[in-house]
ZAMARGU-4260 file (C-alpha; in steps of 0.2 Angstrom, whole numbers, plus 5000, padded with zeros to 4 digits):
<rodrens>
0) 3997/4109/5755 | 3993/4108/5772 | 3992/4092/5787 | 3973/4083/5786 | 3971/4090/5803
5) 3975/4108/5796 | 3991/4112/5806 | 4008/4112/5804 | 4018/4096/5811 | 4032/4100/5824
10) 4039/4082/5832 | 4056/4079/5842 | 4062/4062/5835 | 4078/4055/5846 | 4086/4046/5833
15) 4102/4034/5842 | 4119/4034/5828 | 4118/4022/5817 | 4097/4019/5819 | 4086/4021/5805
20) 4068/4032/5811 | 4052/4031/5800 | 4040/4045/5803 | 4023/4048/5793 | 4014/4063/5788
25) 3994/4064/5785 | 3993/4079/5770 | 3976/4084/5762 | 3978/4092/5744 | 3963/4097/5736
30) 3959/4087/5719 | 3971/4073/5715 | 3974/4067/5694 | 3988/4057/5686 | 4005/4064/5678
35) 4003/4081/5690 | 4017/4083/5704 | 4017/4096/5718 | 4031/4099/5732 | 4028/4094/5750
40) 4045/4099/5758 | 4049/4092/5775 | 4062/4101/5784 | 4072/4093/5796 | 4084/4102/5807
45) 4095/4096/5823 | 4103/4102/5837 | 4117/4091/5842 | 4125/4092/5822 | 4135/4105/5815
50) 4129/4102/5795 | 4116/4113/5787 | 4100/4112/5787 | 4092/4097/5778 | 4080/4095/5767
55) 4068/4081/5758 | 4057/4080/5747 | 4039/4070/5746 | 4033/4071/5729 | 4012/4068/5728
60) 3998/4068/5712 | 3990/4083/5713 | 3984/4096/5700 | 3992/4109/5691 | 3985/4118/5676
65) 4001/4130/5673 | 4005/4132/5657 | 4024/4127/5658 | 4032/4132/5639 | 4047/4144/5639
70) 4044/4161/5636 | 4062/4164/5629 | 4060/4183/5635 | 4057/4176/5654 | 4061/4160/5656
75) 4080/4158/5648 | 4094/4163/5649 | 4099/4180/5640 | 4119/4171/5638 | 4124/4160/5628
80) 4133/4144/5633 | 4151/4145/5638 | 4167/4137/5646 | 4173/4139/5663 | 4189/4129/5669
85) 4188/4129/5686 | 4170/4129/5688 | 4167/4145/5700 | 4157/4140/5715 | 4152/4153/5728
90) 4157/4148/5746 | 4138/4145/5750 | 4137/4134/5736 | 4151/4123/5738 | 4147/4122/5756
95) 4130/4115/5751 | 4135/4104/5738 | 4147/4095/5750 | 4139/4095/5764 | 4130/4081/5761
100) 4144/4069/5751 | 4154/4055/5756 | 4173/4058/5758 | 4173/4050/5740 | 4160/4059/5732
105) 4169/4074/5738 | 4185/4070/5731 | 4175/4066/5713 | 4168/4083/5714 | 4183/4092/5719
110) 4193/4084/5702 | 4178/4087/5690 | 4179/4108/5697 | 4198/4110/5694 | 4193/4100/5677
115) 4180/4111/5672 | 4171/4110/5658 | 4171/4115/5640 | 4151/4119/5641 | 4140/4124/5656
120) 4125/4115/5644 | 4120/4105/5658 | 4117/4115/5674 | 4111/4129/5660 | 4097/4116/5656
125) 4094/4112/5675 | 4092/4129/5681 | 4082/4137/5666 | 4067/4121/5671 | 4071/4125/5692
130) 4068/4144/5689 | 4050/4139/5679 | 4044/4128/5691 | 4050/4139/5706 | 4064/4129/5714
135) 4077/4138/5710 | 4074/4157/5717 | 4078/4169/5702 | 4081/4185/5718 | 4094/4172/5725
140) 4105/4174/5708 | 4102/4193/5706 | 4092/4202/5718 | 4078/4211/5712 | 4077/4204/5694
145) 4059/4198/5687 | 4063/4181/5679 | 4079/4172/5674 | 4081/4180/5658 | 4085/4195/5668
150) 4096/4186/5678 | 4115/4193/5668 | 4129/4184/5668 | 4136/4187/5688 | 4145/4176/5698
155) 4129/4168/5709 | 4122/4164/5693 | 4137/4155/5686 | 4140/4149/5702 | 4122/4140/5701
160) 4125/4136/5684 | 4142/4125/5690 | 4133/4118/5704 | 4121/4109/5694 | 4134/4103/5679
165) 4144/4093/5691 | 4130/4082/5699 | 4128/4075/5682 | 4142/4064/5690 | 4135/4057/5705
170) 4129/4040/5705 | 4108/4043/5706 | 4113/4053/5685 | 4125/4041/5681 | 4115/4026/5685
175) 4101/4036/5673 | 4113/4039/5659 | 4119/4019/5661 | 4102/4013/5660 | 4095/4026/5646
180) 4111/4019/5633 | 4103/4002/5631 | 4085/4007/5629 | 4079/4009/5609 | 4080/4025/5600
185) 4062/4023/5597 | 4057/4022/5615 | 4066/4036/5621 | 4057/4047/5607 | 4041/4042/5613
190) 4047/4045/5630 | 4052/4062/5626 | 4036/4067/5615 | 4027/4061/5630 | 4033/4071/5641
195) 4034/4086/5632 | 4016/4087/5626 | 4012/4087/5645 | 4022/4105/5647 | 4006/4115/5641
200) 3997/4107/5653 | 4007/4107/5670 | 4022/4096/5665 | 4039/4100/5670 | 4051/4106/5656
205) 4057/4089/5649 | 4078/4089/5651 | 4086/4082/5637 | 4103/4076/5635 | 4109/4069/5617
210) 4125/4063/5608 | 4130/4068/5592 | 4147/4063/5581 | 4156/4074/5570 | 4164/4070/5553
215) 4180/4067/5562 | 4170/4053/5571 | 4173/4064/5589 | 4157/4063/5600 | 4148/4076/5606
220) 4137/4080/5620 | 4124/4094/5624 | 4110/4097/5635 | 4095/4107/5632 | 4079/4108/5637
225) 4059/4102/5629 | 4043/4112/5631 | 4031/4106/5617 | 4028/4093/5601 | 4019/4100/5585
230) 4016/4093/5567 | 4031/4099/5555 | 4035/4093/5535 | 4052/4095/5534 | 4061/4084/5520
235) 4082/4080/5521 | 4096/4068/5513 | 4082/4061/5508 | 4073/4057/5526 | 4055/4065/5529
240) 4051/4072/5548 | 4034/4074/5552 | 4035/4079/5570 | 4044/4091/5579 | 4051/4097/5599
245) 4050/4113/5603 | 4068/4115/5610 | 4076/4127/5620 | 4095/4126/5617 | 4106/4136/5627
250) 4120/4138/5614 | 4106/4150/5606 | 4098/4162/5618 | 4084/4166/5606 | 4070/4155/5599
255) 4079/4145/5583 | 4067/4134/5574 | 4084/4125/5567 | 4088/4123/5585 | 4070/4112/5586
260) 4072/4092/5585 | 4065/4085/5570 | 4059/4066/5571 | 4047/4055/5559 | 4039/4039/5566
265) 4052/4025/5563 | 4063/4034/5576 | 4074/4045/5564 | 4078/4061/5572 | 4090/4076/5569
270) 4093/4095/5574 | 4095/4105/5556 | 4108/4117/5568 | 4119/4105/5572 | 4118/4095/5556
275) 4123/4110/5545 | 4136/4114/5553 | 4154/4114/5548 | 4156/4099/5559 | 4142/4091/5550
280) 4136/4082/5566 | 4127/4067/5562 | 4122/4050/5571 | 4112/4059/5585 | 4106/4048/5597
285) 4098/4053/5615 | 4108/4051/5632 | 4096/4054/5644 | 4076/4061/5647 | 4068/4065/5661
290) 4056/4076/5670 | 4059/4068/5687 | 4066/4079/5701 | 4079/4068/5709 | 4088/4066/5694
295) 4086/4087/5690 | 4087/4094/5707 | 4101/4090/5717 | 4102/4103/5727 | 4096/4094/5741
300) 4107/4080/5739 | 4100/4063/5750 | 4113/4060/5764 | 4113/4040/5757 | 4112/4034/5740
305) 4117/4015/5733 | 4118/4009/5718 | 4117/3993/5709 | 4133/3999/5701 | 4154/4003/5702
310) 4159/4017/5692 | 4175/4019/5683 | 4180/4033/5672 | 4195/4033/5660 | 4202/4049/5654
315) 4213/4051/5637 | 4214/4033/5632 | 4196/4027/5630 | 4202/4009/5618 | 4203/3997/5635
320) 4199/3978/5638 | 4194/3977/5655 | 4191/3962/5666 | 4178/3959/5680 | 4164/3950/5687
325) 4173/3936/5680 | 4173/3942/5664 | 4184/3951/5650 | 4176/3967/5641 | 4181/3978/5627
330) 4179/3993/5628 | 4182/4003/5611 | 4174/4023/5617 | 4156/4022/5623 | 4155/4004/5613
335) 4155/3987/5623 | 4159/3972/5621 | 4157/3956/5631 | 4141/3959/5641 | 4127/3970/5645
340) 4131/3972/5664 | 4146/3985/5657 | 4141/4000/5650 | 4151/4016/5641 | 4145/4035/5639
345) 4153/4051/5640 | 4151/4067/5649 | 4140/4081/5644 | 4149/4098/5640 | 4166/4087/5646
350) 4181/4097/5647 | 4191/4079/5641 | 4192/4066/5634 | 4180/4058/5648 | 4172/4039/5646
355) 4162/4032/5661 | 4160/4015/5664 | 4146/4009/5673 | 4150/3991/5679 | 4134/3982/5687
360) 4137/3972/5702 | 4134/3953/5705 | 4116/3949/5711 | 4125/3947/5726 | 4127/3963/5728
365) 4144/3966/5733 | 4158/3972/5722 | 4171/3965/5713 | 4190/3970/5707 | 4195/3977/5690
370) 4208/3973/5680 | 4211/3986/5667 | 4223/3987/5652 | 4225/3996/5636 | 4219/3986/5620
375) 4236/3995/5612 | 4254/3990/5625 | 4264/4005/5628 | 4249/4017/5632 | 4247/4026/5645
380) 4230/4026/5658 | 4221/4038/5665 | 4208/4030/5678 | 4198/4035/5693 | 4185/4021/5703
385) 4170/4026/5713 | 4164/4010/5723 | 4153/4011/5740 | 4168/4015/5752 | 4183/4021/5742
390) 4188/4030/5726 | 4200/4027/5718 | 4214/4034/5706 | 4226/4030/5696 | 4239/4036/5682
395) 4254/4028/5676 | 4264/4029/5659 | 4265/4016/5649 | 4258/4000/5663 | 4254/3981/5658
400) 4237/3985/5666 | 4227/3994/5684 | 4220/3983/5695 | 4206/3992/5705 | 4200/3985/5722
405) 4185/3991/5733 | 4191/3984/5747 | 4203/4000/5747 | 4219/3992/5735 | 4226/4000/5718
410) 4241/3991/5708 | 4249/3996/5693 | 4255/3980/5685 | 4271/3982/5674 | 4289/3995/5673
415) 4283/4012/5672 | 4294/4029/5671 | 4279/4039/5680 | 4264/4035/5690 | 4251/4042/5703
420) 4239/4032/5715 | 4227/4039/5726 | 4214/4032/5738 | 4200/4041/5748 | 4192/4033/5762
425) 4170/4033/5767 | 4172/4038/5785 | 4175/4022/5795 | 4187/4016/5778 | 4201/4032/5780
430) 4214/4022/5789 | 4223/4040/5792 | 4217/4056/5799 | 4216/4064/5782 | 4204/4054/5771
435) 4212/4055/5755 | 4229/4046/5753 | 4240/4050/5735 | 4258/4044/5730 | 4266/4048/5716
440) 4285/4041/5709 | 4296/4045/5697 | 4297/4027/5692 | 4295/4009/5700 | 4290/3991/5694
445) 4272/3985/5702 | 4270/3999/5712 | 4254/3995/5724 | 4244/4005/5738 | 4232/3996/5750
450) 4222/4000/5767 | 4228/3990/5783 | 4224/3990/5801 | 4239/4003/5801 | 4239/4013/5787
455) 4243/4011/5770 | 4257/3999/5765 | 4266/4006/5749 | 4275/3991/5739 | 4284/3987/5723
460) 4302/3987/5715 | 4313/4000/5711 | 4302/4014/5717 | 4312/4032/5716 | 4307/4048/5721
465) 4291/4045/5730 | 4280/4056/5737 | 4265/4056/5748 | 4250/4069/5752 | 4238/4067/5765
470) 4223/4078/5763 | 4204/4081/5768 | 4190/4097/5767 | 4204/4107/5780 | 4220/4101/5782
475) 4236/4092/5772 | 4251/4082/5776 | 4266/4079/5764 | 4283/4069/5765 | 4296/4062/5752
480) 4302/4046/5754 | 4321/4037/5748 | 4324/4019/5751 | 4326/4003/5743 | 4315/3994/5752
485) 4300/3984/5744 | 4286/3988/5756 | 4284/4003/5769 | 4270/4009/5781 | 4262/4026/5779
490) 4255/4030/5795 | 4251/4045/5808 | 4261/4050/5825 | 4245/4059/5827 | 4251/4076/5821
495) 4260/4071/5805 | 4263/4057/5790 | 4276/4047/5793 | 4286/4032/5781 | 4292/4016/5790
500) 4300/4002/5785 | 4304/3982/5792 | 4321/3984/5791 | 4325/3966/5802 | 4308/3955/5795
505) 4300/3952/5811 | 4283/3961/5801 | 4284/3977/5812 | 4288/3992/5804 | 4301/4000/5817
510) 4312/4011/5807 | 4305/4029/5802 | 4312/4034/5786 | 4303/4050/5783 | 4293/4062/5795
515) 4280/4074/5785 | 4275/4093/5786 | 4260/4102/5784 | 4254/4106/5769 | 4242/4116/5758
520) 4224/4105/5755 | 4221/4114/5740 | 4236/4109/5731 | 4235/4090/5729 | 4249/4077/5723
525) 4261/4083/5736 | 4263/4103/5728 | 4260/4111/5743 | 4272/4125/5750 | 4282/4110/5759
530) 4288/4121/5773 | 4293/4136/5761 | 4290/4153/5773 | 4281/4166/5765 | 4298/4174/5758
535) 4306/4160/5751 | 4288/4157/5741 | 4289/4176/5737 | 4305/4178/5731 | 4302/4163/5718
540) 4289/4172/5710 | 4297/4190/5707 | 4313/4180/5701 | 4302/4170/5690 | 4293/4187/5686
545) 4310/4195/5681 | 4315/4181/5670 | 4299/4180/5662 | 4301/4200/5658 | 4318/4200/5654
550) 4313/4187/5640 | 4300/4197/5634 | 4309/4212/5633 | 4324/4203/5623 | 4310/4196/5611
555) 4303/4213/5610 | 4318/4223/5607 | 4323/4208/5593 | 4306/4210/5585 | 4307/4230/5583
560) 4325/4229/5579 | 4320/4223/5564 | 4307/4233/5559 | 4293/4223/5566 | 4278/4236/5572
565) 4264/4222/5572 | 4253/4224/5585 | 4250/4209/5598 | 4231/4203/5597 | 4222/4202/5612
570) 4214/4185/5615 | 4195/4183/5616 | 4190/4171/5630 | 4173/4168/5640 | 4176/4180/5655
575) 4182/4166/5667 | 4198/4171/5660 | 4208/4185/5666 | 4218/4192/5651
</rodrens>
């Protein structure tokens, strides 16, 4: 594809801070035809910034005959699916996948890697339909290999793999997967026999996502990928599919006809692999189908995205009544209850017990609080918050309720024995130098955290053993902080964190209580090395190395005393794990 005048287009565009430049390109493409999509890439690079290149992306009708099925001797992968906890990034590709986040985003994305995942199914899916359509370079995973299924199992190919499994949680997916929940089973069968008659012809692999339960009643969720539709007579507990979707599924590297979904023309669909299992997965429903690029390839993240929504995510207790937008929600797992502006789904491949909650925001468009509590007193809650300018977090045992703010305020309402809160600032909203803000206390009653002018003013009752990280991309701070006070300032001297308090009640916070050190970025909720020198930290270690062996030998010598010559079993894990 080319510029109508037949040259390539070079323009210097002085674009003032905070200005908004729209520039127009001219392009000529040789025959033009409904449902075909070619690339035109528009690469913009600048001087004056020190981030990586850019790229976007216009996508035009033109024609394209490929023939786009899966040759499941190219174009998979020759490994099956498999856990990774953390999710291994290369340097280059975390680089390039934060480049482009907000301070929030980042600090989203940093918890889902140290999460990790019990299933790679979703960046498997994504990069097996970018290496067919060419936008994802198979040399730049192994050099030299002919297609992606000889591609083997190296760390640039998990690496890539990873990168695409966590943008399932930034807000252009999640506000797909919100949408997709509340649209007919019958539809979204259409939707995806559709699109995948259109892979013989030019289409895009279709990606799938779908939700299944178990006889437990435990959900499920997988991601695969679609490359064709053809008749079928296939006959079970007393349902008749007629139809089939050729499916690519990356739990099973070769072509597995039981693997293929099965559907009939009311909307009943299943997967014969899965139903036959020993989990006996039934109640399939899809999560999510698509063949558009800017939900697939996120490589190229947009610099700005909104959203018509606020995101919340619970982790561990999912059974929660939560109230916003002036009104009061139940929310029992991925089921809702009190509107249609609220909706539940979980993770695909999660390595928890992760439900997100999509929260639609008034028509006036700006965001309101949260008020969450457990539907069952004396639980505990595990929550984190994504709105325009903060995210949130927070974690207390046993609380009345969290109260969630996007103005940059979290409260946990109630006497509780343990908590954490945390909030990160948008640049322009991180009232410190380090954008991410986290106190954690032994215990405390109404413990609250909220941006100021100032800082952050930390308040409650009763609050004991505090302590407070700072942290951004680079660098950390840390303190500890011992007072009966009610209400202190967390601020900066311009080098450090440091704790005040209004001892006297004139409203100014005049008396230090705690001045903070540096500490490691990488080890969040204040477990950096806190001033240990290297020796200190070195000494620990072999001490803890000695006790460990001396136990061992003790439990050996105790075993074979007694005649034991049973042999230890070496534990069989994916190779993420060292063993």
């Amino acid at each position: 594809m080319e510029l109508k005048d037949g040259k390539q287009d070079n323009t210097n565009l002085k674009i003032s801070t905070g200005d908004t430049v729209n520039y127009t390109w001219i392009i000529k493409i040789p025959v033009t035809t409904e449902d075909r999509n070619l690339e035109y890439s528009v690469t913009v690079t600048s001087e004056v910034s020190s981030t990586v290149t850019g790229y976007d992306s216009i996508f035009v009708n033109g024609i394209n005959e490929n023939d786009n099925r899966l040759d499941f001797m190219v174009d998979t992968w020759n490994f099956a699916n498999y856990s990774a906890k953390p999710i291994p990034l290369t340097q280059e590709d975390y680089d390039a996948l934060f480049t482009n986040l907000s301070n929030a985003e980042r600090t989203l994305i940093r918890k889902e890697i140290s999460s990790g995942t019990d299933g790679n199914c979703y960046g498997m899916a994504i990069t097996t339909i970018l290496a067919k359509t060419e936008r994802l370079s198979v040399d730049r995973l192994q050099s030299g290999a002919a297609n992606l299924h000889a591609v083997s199992k190296n760390q640039a190919a998990k690496s890539a793999i990873g990168y695409y499994y966590v943008t399932q949680n930034l807000s252009p997916s999640a506000d797909l997967f919100a949408s997709y929940q509340t649209q007919p089973e019958q539809t979204k069968i259409n939707d995806l026999k559709n699109l995948a008659d259109k892979v013989s012809a030019g289409g895009v692999p279709v990606f799938l996502c779908f939700y299944m339960d178990d006889k437990d009643g435990n959900t499920a969720g997988h991601a695969i990928c679609a490359y064709g539709q053809e008749s079928c007579n296939l006959s079970r507990n007393g349902t008749t599919y007629n139809s089939r979707i050729l499916i690519y599924d990356n739990n099973y590297p070769t072509v597995t006809e039981e693997a293929y979904l099965y559907f009939n023309d009311n909307g009943d669909w299943t997967i014969p692999i899965y139903a036959d299992s020993k989990e006996k997965y039934s109640n399939f429903r899809l999560a999510m189908v698509t063949t558009e690029m800017k939900y697939i390839d996120m490589f190229n993240i947009e610099t700005s995205r909104t959203s018509a929504n606020s995101y919340l995510t619970a982790r561990g207790n999912t059974d929660l009544k939560i109230e916003a937008n002036g009104t009061t929600y139940l929310v029992n797992q991925t089921k809702v209850q009190g509107g249609d502006d609220v909706v539940a789904y979980y993770d695909i491949g999660g390595a928890e017990n992760k439900l997100n909650i999509v929260i639609e925001k008034p028509q006036s468009g700006s965001e309101t609080a949260s008020k969450v509590s457990p539907q069952k007193q004396g639980e505990s809650l595990n929550l984190t918050a994504m709105y325009d300018n903060f995210f949130i977090e927070a974690n207390a045992n046993t609380p009345v309720a969290i109260q969630l703010d996007p103005s940059g305020s979290v409260e946990i309402d109630g006497k509780v024995k343990a908590f954490d809160m945390s909030l990160t600032g948008n640049e322009g909203y991180n009232a410190l130098p380090w954008y991410t803000l986290e106190v954690s206390g032994e215990s405390g009653t109404n413990p609250k955290m909220e941006a100021s002018a100032e800082g952050y003013i930390l308040s409650g009752e009763s609050l004991k053993k505090i302590k407070v990280f700072a942290s951004d991309d680079a660098t950390a701070n840390e303190l500890s902080i011992k007072t009966d006070g009610s209400k202190i300032l967390i601020s900066s001297d311009g080098t450090n964190l440091t704790a005040r308090e209004d001892k006297d009640g004139d409203g100014k916070y005049e008396t230090v209580l705690s001045t903070g050190h540096k500490a490691d970025p990488n080890d969040p909720r204040g477990g950096g090395t806190g001033g240990w020198t290297w020796w200190k930290i070195l000494l620990a270690v072999l001490g803890g190395v000695a006790i460990v062996a001396t136990v061992v030998l003790v439990f050996l010598k105790i075993k074979l005393g007694n005649g034991g010559t049973k042999k230890n079993k070496k534990s069989k894990g994916d190779d993420e794990y060292k063993w």
